[in-house]
LOBA-387698 format. One line per field, with one value per residue (C-alpha): x, y, z. Coordinates in steps of 0.02 Angstrom, whole numbers, plus 32768, in hexadecimal, padded with zeros to 4 digits. Each point is the difference from the previous one (the first is absolute). Layout:
N
X = c(X, ...)
Y = c(Y, ...)
Z = c(Z, ...)
END
This chain:
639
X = c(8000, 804B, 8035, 7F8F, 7F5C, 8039, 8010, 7F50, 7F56, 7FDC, 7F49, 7F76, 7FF4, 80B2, 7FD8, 7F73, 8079, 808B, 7F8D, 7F9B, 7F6A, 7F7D, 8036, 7FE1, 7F8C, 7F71, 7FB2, 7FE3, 80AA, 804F, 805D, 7FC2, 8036, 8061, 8054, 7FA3, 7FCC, 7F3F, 7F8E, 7F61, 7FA5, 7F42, 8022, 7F3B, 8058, 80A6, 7FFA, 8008, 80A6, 8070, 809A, 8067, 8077, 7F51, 7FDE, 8094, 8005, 7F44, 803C, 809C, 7F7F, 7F95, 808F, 804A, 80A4, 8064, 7FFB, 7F45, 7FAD, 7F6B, 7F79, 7F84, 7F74, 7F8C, 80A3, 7FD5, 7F48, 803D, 8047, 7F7C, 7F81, 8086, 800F, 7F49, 7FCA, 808B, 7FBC, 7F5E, 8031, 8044, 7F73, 7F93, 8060, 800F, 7F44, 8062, 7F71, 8059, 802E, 8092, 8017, 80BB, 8039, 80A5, 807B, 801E, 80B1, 8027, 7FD2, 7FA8, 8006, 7F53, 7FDB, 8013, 7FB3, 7F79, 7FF0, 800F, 7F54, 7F9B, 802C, 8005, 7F52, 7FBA, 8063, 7FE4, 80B9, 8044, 8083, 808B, 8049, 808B, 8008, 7F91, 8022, 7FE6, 7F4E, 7FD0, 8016, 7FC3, 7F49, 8014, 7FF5, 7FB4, 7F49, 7FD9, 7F9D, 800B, 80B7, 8081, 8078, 8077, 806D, 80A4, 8097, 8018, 7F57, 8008, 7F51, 7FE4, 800D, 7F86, 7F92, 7FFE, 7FD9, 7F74, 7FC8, 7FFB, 7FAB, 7F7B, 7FD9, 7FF5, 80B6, 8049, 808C, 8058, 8088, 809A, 805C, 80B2, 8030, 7FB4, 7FF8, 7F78, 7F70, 7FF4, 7FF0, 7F9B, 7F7A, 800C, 7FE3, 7F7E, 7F96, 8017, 7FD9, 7F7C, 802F, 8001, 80BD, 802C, 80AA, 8069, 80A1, 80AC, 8043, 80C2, 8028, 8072, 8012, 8086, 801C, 8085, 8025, 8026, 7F7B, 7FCD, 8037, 7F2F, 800E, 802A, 8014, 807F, 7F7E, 7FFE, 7F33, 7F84, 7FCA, 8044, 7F77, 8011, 7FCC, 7F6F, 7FBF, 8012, 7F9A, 7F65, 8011, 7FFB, 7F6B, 7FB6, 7FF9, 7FB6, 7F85, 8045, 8040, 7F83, 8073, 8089, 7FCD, 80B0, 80A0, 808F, 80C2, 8087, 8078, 8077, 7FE5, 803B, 7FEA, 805F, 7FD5, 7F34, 8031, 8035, 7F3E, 7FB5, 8067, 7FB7, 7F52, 8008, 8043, 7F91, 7F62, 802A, 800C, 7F55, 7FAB, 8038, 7FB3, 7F66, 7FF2, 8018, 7F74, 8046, 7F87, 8098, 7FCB, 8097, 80A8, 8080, 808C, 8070, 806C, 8073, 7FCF, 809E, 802A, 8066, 8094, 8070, 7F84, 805B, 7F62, 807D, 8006, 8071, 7FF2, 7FC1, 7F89, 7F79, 7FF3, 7F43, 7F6A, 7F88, 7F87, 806A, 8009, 7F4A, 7FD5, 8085, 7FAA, 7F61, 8032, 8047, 7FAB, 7F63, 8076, 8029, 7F49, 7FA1, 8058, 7FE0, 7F3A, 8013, 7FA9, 8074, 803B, 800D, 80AB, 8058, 80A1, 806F, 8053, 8050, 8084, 7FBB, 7F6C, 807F, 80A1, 7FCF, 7FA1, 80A1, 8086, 8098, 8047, 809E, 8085, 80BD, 8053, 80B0, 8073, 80A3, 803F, 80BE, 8070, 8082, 802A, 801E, 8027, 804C, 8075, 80C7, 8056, 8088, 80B5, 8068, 7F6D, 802B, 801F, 7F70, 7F90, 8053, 7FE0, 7F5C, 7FF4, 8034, 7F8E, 7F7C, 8048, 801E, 7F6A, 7F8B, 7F92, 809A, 803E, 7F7C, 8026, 80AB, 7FDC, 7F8E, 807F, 808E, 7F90, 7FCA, 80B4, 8038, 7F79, 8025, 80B9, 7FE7, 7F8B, 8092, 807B, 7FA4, 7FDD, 80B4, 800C, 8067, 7F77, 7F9F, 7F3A, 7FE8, 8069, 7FA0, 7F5F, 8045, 801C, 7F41, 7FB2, 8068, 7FD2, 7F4C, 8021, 803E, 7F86, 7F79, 8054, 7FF7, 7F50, 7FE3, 8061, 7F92, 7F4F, 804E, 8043, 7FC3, 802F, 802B, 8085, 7FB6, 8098, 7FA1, 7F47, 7FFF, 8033, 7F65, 7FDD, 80A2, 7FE9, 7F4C, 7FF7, 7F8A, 7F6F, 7FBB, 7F50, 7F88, 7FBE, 8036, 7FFB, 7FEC, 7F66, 7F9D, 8059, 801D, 8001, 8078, 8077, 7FDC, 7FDA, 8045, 7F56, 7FF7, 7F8B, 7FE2, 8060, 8012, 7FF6, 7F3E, 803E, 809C, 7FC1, 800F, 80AB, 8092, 8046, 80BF, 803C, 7FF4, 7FF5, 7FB4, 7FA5, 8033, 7F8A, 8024, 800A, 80DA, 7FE4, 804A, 7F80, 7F9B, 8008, 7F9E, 807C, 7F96, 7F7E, 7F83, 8082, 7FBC, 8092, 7FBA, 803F, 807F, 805E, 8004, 7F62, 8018, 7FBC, 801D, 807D, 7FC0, 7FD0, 804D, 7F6D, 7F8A, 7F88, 8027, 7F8C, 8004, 7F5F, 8016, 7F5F, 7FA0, 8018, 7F66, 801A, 8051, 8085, 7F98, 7FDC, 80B9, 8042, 807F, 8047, 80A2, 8063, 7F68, 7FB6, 7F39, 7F96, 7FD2, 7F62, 7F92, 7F74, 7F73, 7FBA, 7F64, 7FFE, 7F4F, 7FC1, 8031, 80CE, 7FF3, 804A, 7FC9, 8061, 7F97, 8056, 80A9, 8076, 8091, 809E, 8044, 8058, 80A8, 7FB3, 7F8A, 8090, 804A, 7F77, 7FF9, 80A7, 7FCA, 8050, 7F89, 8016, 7FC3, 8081, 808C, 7FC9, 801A, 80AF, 802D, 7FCE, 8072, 8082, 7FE9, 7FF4, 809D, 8049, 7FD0, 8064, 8096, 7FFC, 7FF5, 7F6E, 7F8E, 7F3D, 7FC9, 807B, 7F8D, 7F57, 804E, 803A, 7F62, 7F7F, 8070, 8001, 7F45, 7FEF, 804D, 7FA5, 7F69, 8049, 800F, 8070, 8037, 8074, 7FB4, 8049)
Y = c(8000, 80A6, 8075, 809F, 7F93, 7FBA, 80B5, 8046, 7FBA, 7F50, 7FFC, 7F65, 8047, 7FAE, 7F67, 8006, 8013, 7F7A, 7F7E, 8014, 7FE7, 805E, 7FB0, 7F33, 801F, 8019, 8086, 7F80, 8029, 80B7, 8055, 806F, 80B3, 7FA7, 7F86, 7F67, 7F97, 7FEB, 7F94, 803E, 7F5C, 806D, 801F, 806A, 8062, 803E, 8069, 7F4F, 7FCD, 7FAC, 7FFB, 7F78, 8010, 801E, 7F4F, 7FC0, 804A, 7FBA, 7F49, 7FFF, 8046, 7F4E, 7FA2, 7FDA, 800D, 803C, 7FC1, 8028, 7FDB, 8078, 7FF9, 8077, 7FBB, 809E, 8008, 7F53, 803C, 809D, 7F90, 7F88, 80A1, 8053, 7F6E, 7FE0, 80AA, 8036, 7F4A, 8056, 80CB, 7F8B, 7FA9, 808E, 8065, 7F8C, 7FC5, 7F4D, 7F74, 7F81, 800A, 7FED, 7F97, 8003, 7F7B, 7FE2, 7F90, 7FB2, 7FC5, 80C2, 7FFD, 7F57, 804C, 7FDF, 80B2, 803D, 7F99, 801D, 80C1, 7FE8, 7F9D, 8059, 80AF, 7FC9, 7FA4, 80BB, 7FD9, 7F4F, 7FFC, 7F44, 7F85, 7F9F, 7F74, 7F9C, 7F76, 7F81, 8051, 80AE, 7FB7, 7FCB, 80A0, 8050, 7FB5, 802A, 80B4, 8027, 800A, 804D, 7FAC, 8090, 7FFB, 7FAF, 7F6E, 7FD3, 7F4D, 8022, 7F8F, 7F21, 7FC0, 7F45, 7F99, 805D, 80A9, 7FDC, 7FB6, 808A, 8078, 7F9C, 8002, 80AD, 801E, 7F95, 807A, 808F, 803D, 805B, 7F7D, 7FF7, 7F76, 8058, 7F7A, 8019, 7F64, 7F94, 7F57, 8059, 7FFF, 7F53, 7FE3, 80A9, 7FA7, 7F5B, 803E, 806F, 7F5E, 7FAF, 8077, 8043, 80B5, 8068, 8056, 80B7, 7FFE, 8074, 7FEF, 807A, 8029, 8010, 80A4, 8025, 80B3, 8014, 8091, 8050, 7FE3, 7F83, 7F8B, 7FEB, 7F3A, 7FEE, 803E, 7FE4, 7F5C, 7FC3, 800A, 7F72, 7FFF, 8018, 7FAE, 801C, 8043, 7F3D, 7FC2, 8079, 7FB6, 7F4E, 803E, 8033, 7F49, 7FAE, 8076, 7FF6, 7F4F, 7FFE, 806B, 8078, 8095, 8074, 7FDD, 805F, 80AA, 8053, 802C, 8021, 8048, 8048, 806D, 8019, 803A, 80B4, 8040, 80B4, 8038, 8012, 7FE6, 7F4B, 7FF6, 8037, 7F9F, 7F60, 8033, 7FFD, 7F47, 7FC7, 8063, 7FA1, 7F5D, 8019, 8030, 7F60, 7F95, 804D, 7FE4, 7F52, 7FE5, 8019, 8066, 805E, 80B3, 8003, 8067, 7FD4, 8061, 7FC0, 8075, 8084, 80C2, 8033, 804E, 809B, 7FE4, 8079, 808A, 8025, 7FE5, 7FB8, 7F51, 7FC7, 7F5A, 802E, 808D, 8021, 8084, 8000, 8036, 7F71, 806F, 7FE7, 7F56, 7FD7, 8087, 7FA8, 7F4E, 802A, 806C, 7F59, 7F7B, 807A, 8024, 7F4C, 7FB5, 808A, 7FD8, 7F4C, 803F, 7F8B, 801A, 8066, 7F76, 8009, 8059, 7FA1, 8028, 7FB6, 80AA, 7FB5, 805B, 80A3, 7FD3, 7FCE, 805F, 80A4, 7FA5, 7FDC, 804D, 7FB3, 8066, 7FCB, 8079, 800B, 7FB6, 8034, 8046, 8000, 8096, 8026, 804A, 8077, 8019, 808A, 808D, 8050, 7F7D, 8028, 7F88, 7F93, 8028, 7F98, 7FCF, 7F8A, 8049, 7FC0, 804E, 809F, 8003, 7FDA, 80A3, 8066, 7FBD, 802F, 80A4, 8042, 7FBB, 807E, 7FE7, 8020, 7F5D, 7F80, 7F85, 7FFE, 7FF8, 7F7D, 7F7E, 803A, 7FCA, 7F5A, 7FE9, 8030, 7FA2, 7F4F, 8028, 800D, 7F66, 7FB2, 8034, 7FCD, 7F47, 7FF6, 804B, 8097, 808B, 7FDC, 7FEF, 80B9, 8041, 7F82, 804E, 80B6, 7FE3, 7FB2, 80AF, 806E, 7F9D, 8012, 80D7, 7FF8, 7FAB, 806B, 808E, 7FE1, 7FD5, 80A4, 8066, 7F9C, 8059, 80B1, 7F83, 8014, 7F51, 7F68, 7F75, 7F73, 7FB0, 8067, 7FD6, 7F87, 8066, 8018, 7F56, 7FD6, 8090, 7FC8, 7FCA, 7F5F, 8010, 7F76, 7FD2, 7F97, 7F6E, 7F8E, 801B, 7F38, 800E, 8094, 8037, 7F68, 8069, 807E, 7F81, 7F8A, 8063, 80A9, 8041, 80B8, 8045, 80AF, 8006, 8082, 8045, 8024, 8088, 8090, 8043, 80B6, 7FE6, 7FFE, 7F43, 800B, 7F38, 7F96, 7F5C, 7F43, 7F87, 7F5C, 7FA2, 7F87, 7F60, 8005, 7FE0, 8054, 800B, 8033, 80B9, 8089, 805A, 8036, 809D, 805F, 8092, 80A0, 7FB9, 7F51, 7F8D, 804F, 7F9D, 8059, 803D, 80B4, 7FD6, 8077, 7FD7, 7F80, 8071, 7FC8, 7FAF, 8011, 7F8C, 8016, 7F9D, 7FDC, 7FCD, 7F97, 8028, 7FA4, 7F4A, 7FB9, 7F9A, 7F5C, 8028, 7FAF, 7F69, 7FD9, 8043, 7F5F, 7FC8, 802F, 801C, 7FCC, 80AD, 7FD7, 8058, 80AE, 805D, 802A, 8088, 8044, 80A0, 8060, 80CA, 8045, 8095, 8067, 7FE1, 7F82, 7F3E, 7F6C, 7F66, 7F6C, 7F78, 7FB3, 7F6F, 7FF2, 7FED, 7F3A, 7FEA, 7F8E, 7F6E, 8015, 8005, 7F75, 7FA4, 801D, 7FAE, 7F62, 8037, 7FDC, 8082, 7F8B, 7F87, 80AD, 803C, 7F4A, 7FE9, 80B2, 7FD1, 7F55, 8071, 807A, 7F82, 7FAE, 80B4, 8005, 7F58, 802F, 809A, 807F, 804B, 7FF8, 7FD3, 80B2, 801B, 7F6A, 804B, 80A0, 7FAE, 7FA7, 8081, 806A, 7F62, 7FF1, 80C1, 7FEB, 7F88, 805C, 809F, 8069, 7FB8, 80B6, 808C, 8045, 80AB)
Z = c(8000, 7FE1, 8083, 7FCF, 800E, 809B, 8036, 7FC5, 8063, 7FCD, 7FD4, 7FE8, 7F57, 7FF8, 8042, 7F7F, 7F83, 8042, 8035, 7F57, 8066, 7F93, 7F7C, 8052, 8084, 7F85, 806E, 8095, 805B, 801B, 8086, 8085, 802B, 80A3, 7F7F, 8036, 7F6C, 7FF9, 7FA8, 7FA1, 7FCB, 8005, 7F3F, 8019, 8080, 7FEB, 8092, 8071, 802C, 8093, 8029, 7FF6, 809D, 8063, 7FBE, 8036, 80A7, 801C, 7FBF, 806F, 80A8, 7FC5, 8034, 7F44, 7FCA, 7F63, 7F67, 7FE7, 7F5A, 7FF3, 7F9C, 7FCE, 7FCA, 7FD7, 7F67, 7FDD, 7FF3, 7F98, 7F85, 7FD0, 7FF9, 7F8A, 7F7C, 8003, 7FF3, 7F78, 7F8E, 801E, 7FCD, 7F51, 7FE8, 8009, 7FB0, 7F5E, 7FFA, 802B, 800E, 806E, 80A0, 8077, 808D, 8062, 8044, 8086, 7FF9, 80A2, 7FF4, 7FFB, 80C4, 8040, 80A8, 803D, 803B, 7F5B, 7F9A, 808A, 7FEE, 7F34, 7FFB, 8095, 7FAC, 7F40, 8023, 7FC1, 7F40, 8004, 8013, 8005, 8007, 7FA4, 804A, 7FB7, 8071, 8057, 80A1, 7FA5, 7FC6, 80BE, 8051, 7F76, 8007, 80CA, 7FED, 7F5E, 800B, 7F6A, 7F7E, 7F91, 800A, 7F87, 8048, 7F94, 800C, 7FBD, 7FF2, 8017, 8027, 8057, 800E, 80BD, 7FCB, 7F68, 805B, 8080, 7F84, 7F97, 80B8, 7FEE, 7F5E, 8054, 8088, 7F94, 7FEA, 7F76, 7FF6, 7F4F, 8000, 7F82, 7F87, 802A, 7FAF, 7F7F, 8060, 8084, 7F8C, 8005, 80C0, 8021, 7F7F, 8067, 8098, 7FCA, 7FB4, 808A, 8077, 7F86, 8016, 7F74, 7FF7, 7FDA, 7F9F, 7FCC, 7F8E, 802A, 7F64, 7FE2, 7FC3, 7F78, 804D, 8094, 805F, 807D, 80A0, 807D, 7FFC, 7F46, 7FF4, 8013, 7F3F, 7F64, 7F97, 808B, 8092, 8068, 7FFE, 7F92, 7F45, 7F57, 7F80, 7FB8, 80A8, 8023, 7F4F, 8042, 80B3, 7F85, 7FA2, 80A9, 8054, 7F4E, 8001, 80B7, 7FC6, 8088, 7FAA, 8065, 8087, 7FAA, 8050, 803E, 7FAC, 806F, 7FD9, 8091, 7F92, 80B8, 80AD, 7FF8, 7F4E, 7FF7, 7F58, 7FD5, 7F3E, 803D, 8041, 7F74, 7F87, 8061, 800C, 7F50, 7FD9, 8086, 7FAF, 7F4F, 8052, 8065, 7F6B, 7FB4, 8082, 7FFB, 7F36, 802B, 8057, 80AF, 808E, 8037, 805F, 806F, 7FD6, 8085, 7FEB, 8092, 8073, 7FCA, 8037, 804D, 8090, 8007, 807B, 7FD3, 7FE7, 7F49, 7FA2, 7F6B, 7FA9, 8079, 8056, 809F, 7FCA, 7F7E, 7F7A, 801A, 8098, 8014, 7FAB, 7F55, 802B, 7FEA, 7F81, 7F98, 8020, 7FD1, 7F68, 7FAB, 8031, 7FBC, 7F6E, 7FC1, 8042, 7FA8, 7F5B, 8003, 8038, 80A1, 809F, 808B, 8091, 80BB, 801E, 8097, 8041, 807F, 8042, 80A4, 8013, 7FDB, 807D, 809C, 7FDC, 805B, 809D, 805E, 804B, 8051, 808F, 8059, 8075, 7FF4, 80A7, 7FB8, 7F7E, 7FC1, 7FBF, 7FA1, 8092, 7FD8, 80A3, 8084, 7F7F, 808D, 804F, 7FF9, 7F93, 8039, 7FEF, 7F7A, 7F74, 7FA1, 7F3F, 7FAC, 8087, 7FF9, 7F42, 8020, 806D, 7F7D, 7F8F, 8063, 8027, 7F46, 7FC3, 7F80, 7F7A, 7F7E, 8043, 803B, 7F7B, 8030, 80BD, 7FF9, 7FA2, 8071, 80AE, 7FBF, 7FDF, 80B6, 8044, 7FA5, 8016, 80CC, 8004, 7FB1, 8076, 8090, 7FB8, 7FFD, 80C8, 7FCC, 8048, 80A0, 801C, 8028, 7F7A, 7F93, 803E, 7FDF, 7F58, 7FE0, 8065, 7F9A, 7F50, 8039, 8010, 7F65, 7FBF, 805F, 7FB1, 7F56, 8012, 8042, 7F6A, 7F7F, 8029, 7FBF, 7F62, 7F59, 7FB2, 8074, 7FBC, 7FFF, 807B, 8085, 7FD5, 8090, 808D, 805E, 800E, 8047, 8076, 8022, 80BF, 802E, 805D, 8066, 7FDD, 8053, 7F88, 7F8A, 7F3E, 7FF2, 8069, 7FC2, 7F57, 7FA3, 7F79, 8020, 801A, 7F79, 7F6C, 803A, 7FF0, 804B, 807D, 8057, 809C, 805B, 80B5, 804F, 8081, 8016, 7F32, 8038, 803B, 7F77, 7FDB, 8004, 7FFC, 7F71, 8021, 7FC7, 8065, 804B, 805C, 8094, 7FA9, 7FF6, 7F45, 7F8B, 7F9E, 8076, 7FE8, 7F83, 7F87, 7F7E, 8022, 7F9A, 7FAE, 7F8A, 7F94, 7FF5, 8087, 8097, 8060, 8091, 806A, 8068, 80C0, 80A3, 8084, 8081, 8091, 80CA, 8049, 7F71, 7F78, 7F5A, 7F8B, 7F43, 7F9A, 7F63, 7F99, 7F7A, 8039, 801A, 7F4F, 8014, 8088, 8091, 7FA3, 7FB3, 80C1, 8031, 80AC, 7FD4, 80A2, 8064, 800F, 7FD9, 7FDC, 8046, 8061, 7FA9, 7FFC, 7FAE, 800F, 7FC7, 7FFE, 8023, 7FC4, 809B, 7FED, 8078, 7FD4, 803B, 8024, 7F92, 8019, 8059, 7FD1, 8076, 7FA7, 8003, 80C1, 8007, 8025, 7F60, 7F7F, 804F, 8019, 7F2A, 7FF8, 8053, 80B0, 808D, 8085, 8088, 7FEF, 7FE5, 80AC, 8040, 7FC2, 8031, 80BE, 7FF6, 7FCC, 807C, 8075, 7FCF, 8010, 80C3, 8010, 7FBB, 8049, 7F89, 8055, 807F, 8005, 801D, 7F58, 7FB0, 801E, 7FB1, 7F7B, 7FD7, 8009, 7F9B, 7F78, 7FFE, 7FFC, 7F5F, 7FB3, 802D, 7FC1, 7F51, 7F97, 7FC3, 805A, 8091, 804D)
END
């Protein structure tokens, strides 16, 4: 950061601009005039918002410790109403003469409170479900109630799940069974004469189009599901020759999970559209346009092509849906379809919040500035000295190549025992001025060689934090997927450190090193010095899609607490609904350790301890409930 904005009055305007918050939070989070981060989820009434650390601070008084997932589930609410009602602006808007029915995808977030809230508050748009599993399809007919509603049966269907969801046709559901692969026809028709249940099938097309991103495998020729046009053919011969072909009602395609560019969309629509209106000229019922995930969120805020944004509002989205399916349909004079989409991650992505706090940092030392240096320096450190003394902007290239020379040339010396420890750690404090130094001169530089590119990130310090990528951003680790990060409190105060984040898992790739950047990605993230005696929290934002369900065991850390809250329309929030974060003994327990028998063989060898003297049998009762305390305990850092 350079010294003359250090010196004027940081602002939240600042913040604004640093944390890019305007640009991802979609109008449901901000920052208040104290520099607390608030969320807005009331999108009728933007005046309605709560702060954050006021959350926190009523979570931690309920007895719950960091890391907190929170979820908002008026956002949730906000984003089911906005998809619904934007289809519905299109359609009216066009003259469109189908309708559109969304559907979510539970493997986005099977947790059971969200799939929960998606069906009580998407009961008002008929909103359904899409399960891709047997276990998907069980808890899927447990919570939706909605005969009105669409539920779609996505991929490998055994005899169970087809029977579960012939079942379901029976009492009334809207359940369409989609061809992934060409062998199911033959058992879905079997079990549907023998259970004599009339099927509803639908076919998932493979797309020739492909799009960007990281999740676009689901398209193109390559895909792993889905038919060829020369297998949807030989799916009419077969329902033909069953005199079923009224069954074909649905056609189904998933160009990719987070679709940046809307001319990608479009493009789709239109293959799909052609290959719909074929179906229908031979002879099947059809009505049903299934056009799979893909609307994007924007986690960057850049509003570009890039792969983890869009280039589109989900207003464009759905005018551009309806525009060419109406477009291609209209030509071939075919009657407009159902729309269906399978927006999961747009739906969840905003809900949650993950909010840990930094127990500790490490930060590059130069040492006492003012300490008197010792008599008789060895040569290379003197040179080093007057390296950093002569330093200017005239020279920095120079500079900089003569320190990493000292520097490797007194590591040298002191492998081979010819300088001592301290002098060993004088040279490293005065390398690191140096350094320092030249990263100061290049904010008043015009052009930066590209030898020095990299010098923030070696001065960036590392800050602590309090959760485990493994555990709640499989993602981030995995993929290097980005997501907003940034602190929820000290926003009117000026951020001086840079720094990246290492979680407690002693991994070494357990850390976040790539952040949101006006420049594209930065690998650095500017955070406040940790105050003496004082919180300092970090929210990671938009991670409500997939994280919790791909979340692993890794280093035994569970899962975390979570809680729901609702915001009324007085400011006030209300705590929903509570899941306390996985103790010791759970994770263990997950492993196939039984605690019981743990605390057992603990006593004998506390016991053992008395008899050999080691310590006495007050020491053993202190020992123990200290053991069992643990297991009972938060697996996670507690202050």
């Amino acid at each position: 950061m350079s010294q003359s904005k250090t010196l004027q009055r940081w602002t939240i305007e600042d913040s604004e601009d640093l944390y890019q918050i305007r640009e991802w939070g979609l109008s449901y989070f901000g920052i208040s005039d104290n520099g607390d981060v608030t969320v807005t989820p009331l999108t009728k009434n933007k005046n309605i918002s709560v702060s954050l650390p006021e959350i926190i601070s009523g979570i931690k008084d309920r007895g719950y410790d960091m890391p907190v997932l929170l979820r908002f589930e008026d956002i949730l609410d906000s984003q089911i109403a906005k998809m619904h009602e934007s289809f519905r602006s299109a359609i009216d808007q066009f003259g469109y003469k189908g309708d559109f029915k969304g559907v979510y995808p539970i493997k986005v977030n099977q947790q059971k409170q969200v799939v929960e809230a998606i069906t009580s508050f998407g009961k008002q748009y008929h909103h359904g479900l899409e399960a891709g599993s047997k276990s998907e399809l069980i808890a899927a007919l447990s919570f939706l109630n909605d005969l009105d509603a669409c539920l779609i049966c996505n991929g490998y269907k055994d005899t169970d799940f087809i029977d579960l969801g012939l079942y379901a046709c029976k009492m009334g559901y809207k359940c369409f069974f989609v061809l992934e692969m060409p062998g199911e026809l033959d058992l879905i028709l079997e079990r549907s004469k023998e259970l004599n249940i009339k099927p509803l099938i639908g076919v998932r097309y493979k797309l020739s189009t492909t799009a960007g991103g990281h999740w676009t495998e689901s398209g193109g020729d390559r895909s792993l599901f889905g038919l060829t046009i020369s297998q949807i053919i030989e799916v009419l011969e077969i329902l033909k020759s069953h005199h079923m072909l009224d069954c074909l009602q649905l056609l189904h395609y998933h160009l990719g999970s987070q679709i940046p560019n809307i001319r990608d969309i479009r493009a789709s629509v239109q293959e799909a559209c052609r290959v719909y209106a074929g179906l229908v000229k031979e002879g099947a019922a059809m009505g049903h346009l299934d056009i799979g995930g893909g609307l994007a969120v924007d986690y960057d805020g850049s509003h570009t092509n890039y792969m983890n944004s869009r280039n589109y509002t989900v207003n464009e989205y759905c005018v551009d849906i309806i525009e060419a399916v109406m477009e291609i349909l209209d030509s071939e004079e075919i009657d407009h379809p159902t729309i269906i989409t399978e927006s999961g991650r747009a739906t969840v992505a905003y809900y949650s919040v993950l909010v840990f706090n930094i127990f500790d940092a490490n930060m590059i030392d130069d040492g006492d500035k003012d300490a008197p240096l010792p008599e008789d320096l060895p040569e290379l450190i003197a040179n080093m000295i007057e390296t950093y003394k002569t330093l200017n902007v005239r020279n920095i290239q120079e500079c900089y190549n003569d320190a990493l020379y000292y520097r490797d040339q007194v590591r040298q010396m002191f492998k081979l025992g010819d300088i001592s420890l301290r002098e060993r750690a004088l040279g490293d404090r005065i390398f690191w001025k140096i350094i320092q130094s030249i990263n100061d001169h290049m904010d008043t530089m015009k052009y930066i060689p590209k030898e020095l590119s990299d010098i923030k990130v070696a001065l960036s310090d590392i800050y602590y934090a309090n959760f485990s990528v493994f555990q709640s951003l499989p993602d981030s680790w995995a993929i290097g997927h980005l997501f907003p990060v940034m602190p929820i409190h000290r926003l009117n105060e000026v951020p001086t450190r840079n720094a990246i984040l290492a979680d407690i898992t002693c991994d070494c790739d357990g850390k976040i090193d790539r952040f949101i950047d006006r420049q594209g990605v930065g690998n650095v993230l500017r955070l406040h010095e940790i105050k003496e005696g004082e919180d300092y929290y970090l929210g990671v934002f938009l991670v409500g899609a997939y994280q919790e369900t791909l979340g692993d065991l890794h280093n035994l850390l569970g899962d975390t607490n979570v809680v729901s809250i609702r915001i009324s329309d007085d400011g006030m929030y209300n705590v929903v609904r509570e899941i306390e974060g996985d103790s010791v003994a759970d994770v263990l327990s997950y492993v196939e350790y039984n605690p019981k028998r743990m605390i057992k063989r603990m006593r004998q060898t506390a016991e053992r301890a008395i008899r050999e003297g080691f310590i006495t049998p007050q020491d053993r009762r202190e020992v123990m409930l200290k053991y069992e305390e643990g297991l009972r305990g938060y697996p996670y850092f507690k202050n």
